[in-house]
N, C-alpha and C positions, 0 to 999 in steps of 0.2 A: 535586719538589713533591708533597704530599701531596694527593689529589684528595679534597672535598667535598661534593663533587653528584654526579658521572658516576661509574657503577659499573660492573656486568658487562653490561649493559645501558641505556646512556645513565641517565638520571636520573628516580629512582621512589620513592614515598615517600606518604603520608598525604596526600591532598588537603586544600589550605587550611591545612599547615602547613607550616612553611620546607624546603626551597626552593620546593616547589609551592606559590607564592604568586602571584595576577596580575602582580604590582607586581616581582616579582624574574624572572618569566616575557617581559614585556614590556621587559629591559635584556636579558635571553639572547636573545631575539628581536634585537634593537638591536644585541649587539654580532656576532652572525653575521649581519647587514645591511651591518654598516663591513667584516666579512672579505670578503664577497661583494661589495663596491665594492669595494677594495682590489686582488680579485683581479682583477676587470675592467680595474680601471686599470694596471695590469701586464701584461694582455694572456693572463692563464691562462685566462679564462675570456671568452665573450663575450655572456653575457647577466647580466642581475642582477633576474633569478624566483626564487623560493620557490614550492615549493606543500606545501599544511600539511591534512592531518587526521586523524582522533579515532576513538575506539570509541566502546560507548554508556552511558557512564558521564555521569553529569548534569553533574561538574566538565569536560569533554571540550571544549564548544561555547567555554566562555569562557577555557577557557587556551589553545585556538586563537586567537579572539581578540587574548588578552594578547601573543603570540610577533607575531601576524601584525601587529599595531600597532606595536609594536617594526622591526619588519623597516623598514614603511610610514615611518615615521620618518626609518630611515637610508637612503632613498629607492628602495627596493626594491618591487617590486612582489610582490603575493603572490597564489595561488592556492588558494583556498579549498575543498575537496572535500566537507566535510562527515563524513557518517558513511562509513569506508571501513576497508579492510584495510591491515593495516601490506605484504604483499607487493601489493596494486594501487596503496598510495601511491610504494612504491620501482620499481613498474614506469612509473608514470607518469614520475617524477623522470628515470628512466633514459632513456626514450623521448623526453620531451618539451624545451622549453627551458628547462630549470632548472640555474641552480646547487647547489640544494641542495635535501633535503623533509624533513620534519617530519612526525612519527609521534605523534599526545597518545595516549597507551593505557600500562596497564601491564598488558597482556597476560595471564594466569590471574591477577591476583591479583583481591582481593577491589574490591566499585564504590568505597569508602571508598579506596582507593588510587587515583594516576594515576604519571602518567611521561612522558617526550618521549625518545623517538630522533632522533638529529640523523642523515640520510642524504647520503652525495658525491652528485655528479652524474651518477654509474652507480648510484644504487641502491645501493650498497653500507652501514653502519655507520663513522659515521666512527672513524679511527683513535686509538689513546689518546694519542699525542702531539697531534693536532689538539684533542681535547676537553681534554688540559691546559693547554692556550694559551688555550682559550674560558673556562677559568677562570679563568685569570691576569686575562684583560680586563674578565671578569665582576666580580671581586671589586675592581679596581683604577678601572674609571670612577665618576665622581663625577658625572657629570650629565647627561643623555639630550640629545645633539644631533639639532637639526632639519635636514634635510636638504630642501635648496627644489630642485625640487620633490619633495613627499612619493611617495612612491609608492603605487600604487592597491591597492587590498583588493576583488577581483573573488570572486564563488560561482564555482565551473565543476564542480560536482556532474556537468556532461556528460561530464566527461573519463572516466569510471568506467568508460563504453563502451570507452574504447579497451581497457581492459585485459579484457574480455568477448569483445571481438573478434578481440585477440588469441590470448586461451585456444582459442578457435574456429577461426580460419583459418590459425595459423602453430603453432601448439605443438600441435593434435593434430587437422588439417584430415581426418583419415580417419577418427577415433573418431564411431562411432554406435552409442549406445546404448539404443536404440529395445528397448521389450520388460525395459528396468531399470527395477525402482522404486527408487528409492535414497533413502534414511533422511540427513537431514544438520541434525544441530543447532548452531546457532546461537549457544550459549552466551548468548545477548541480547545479542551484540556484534556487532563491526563487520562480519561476513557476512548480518547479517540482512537486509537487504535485495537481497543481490550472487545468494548463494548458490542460489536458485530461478533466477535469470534465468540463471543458467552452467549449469547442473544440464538446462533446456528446452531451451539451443542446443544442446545434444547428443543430445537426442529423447529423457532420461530422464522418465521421472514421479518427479516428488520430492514425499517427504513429508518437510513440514520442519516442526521442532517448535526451541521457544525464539527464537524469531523475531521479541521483541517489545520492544524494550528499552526500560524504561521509565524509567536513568536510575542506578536501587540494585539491578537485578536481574542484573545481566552475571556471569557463570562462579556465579552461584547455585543450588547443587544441578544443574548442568547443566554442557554443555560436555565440553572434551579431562577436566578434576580430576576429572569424575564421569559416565564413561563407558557405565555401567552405566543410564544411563536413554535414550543412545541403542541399548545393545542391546538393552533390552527392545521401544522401540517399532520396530526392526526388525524384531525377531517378533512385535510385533504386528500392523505390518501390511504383513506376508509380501515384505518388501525382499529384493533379493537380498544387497543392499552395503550400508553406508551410513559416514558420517565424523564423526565427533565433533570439533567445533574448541574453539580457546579462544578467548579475549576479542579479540583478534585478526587473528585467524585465521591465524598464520603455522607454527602445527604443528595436527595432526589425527591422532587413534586410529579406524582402523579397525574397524569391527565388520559382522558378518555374518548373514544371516538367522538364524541356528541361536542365536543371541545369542554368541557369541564374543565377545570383545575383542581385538584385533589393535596390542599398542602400536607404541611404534619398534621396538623389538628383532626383532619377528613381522615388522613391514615392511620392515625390512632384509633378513631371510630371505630372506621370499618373494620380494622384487623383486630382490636380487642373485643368486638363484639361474635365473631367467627371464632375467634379462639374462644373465647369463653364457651361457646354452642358447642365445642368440640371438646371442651374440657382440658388442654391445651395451654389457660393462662393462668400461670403461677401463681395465687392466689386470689382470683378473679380482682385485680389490682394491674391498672397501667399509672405510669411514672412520668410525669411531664412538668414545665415549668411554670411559674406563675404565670405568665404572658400566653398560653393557652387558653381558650377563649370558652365561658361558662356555658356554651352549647356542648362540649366535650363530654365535660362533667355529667350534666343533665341526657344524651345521649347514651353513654355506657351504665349510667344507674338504672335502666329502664331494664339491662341484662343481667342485673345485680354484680355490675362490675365498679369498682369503690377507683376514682381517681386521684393518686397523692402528689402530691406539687412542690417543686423546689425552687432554689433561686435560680438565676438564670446562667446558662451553660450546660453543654453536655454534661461536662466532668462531674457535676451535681445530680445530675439523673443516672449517671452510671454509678457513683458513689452511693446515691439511695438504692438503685438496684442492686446492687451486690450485697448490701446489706439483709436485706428485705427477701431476695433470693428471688429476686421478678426478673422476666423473661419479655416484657415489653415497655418500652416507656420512646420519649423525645421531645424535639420541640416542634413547634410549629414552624420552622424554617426547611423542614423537612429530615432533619438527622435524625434518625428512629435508629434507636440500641435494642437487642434481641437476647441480652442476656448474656451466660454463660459459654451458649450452642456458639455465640460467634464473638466471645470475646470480650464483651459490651463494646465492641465498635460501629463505631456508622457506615454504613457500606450503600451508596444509593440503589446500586446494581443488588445487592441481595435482598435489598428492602423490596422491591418492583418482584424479585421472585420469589419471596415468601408471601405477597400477596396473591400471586397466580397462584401459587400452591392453595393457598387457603380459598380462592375465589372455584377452582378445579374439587377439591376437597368437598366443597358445600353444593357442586353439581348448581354454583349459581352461571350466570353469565357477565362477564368483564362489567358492561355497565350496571350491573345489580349491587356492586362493591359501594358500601356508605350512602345506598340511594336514599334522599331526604333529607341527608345531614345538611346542615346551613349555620353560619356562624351566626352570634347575637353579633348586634353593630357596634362596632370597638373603634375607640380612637384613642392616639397615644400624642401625646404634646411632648416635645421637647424643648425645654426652656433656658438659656444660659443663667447658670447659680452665682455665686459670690462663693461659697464655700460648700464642702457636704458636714451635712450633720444632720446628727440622730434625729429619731421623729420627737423624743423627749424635750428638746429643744426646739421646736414648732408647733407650738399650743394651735395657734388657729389652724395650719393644718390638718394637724390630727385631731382637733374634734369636727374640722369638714367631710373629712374623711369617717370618719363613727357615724356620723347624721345621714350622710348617705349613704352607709350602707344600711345604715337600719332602716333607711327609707324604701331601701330598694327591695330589703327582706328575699333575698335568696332569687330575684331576679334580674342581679343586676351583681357589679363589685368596681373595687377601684385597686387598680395598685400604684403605688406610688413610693421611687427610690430615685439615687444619682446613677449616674451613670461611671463605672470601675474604668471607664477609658478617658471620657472629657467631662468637664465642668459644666454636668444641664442637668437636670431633674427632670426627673420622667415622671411625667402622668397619664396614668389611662386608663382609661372608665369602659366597662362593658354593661346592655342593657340591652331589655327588650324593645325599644325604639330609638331611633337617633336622637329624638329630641331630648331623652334624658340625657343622652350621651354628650351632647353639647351642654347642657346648661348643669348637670355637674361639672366639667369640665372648667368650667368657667367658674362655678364657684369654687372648687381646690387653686386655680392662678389666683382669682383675690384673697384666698387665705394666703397662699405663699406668699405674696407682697406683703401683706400684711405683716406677716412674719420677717420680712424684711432680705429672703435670702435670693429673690430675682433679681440680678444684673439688670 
């Protein structure tokens, strides 16, 4: 079955236009209500809760709402949290009595857009065969049944503690960082109100900037997309550390007093090469995706740390993880998974304190974290296709692609795919100076035409 709605990331798109519509939100709600009875009555499960919340996007509050109405329907009860983070909403699910949570956010994109993640009962992403079923029922019911009794629609905005209390007394019960200012913006999403109160149970002073969401302001000019305004106000007011999140808050860029920027690729450095020194990573193995940049690689093999590479998304870095039984992997967008210990979820906020922890740990100081790392020069081309198809079917490309990499012999690479959302083909070449990086670049677009498959 061809999917619809749910993409690489549950379901995101233009608010107020189809599928993000109350009225089609409130049957998705409805019919993961009858799966969640269903599953009760079969005996998988033995509660039938939901707990649902939002970033701070204006459309956020009432397609909570619309889902948790839906739910209330098929006589499920729902938890309501409010303004929260997509990884405190799947700690809570995880932790608490839920069958399932609900995520309204579409995380970096712009407030005019939304989105819902449908989470299991650990927290996790559901999988794609369960969200192709939620299609199938989605598209095929014809009339919203009542379920007597309805089920209740409760706030518990409280529950938000737990996952504060957590971070505090089980995930890093020794970290104090009494004597850190630390820099953390907010992007005007869903850490604006979490991110001070986690920041003070650790005895930081935080200076938090973008903290205000007003609804149309969320990842504007601010946030992980534009990092660069929380480096400045680190050195402006003299932070040691600080975290740039997105809409979110489930990935975060580091940045440092001196105004650095520290994306995935720098945090995977620095923190696989600290854990390795502490004996700490799971198989002296981090997990990251092709588009991770060949200084990565070259960096962590110098601590005999082996880097393995997947396609692109989390979901495939946490999939090799759990396989693999690794404890650290990401991308370079800043979403770093930590394994088991948190779930394989992205958390920006945990990611920022298990590097204190490990910078504390090593008796280094904040800017000592990846000092030297520097990316090779990378460029990515985005080009409008005709179609996708295999590399077997693009002779001149893939032997442009063989020629230079053999050219480049282990200092250089190219990767080269479509793109799973729009119609362009990606090419991007990494190298030890820009000028290689251009003029492959240039030779993979004349093979492609050649090949016949650029628009």
């Amino acid at each position: 079955m061809t999917r619809q709605f749910f993409g690489t990331d549950g379901i995101r798109g233009r608010a107020g236009e189809y599928p993000l519509q109350p009225e089609l939100l409130t049957r998705l709600g409805h019919v993961l209500g009858l799966r969640v009875r269903r599953a009760a009555q079969q005996g998988d499960t033995t509660t039938t809760q939901v707990v649902i919340g939002h970033d701070g996007r204006e459309s956020g509050e009432p397609f909570a709402a619309a889902l948790a109405e839906g739910l209330a329907r098929a006589g499920v009860h729902v938890d309501v949290l409010g303004l929260a983070t997509t990884p405190c909403i799947a700690f809570i699910t995880a932790h608490g009595d839920y069958s399932a949570g609900i995520v309204v956010s579409a995380s970096h994109n712009p407030a005019h857009d939304n989105g819902v993640k449908l989470l299991n009962a650990d927290g996790s992403k559901l999988g794609d065969t369960v969200e192709i079923e939620l299609e199938s029922e989605l598209l095929c019911e014809n009339e919203l049944t009542m379920h007597s009794p309805l089920g209740e629609i409760r706030r518990a905005k409280n529950l938000v503690a737990d996952y504060i209390g957590w971070l505090r007394a089980d995930a890093f019960p020794d970290l104090d960082l009494k004597g850190w200012r630390v820099l953390v913006d907010c992007a005007n999403g869903a850490a604006s109100q979490i991110a001070q109160r986690i920041l003070k149970a650790f005895g930081a002073e935080p200076v938090v900037i973008h903290d205000k969401p007003d609804g149309s302001n969320i990842n504007a000019d601010c946030g992980a997309l534009h990092a660069q305004a929380a480096a400045d106000a680190a050195k402006e007011h003299d932070c040691v550390l600080g975290v740039s999140l997105d809409g979110d808050a489930d990935r975060g860029i580091l940045v440092d007093g001196s105004g650095r920027i520290l994306d995935g690729d720098v945090i995977l450095a620095g923190l696989g090469s600290l854990l390795s020194r502490s004996r700490s990573l799971a198989g002296d193995r981090v997990t990251a995706t092709v588009m991770s940049n060949l200084a990565l690689e070259r960096w962590l093999s110098k601590d005999g740390v082996s880097l393995h590479r997947t396609q692109v998304g989390d979901r495939y870095v946490s999939a090799s993880m759990r396989a693999t039984g690794g404890n650290l992997g990401g991308e370079k967008s800043g979403h770093i998974l930590f394994g088991s210990e948190h779930g394989f979820r992205g958390d920006g906020l945990y990611t920022f304190l298990k590097i204190a922890q490990a910078i504390c740990e090593a008796g280094l100081e904040p800017s000592d974290f990846a000092k030297g790392y520097a990316d090779f020069p990378q460029e990515l081309r985005n080009l409008p296709a005709t179609r996708r198809a295999p590399m077997s079917e693009l002779p001149a490309l893939s032997a442009a692609c063989a020629a230079i990499d053999a050219e480049l012999q282990g200092r250089g690479r190219t990767v080269v795919r479509f793109s799973g959302t729009e119609l362009l083909l990606r090419l991007m070449v990494e190298a030890e100076t820009q000028n290689d990086v251009s003029q492959s670049l240039d030779t993979l677009e004349a093979a492609a035409r050649e090949d016949g498959i650029l628009a």
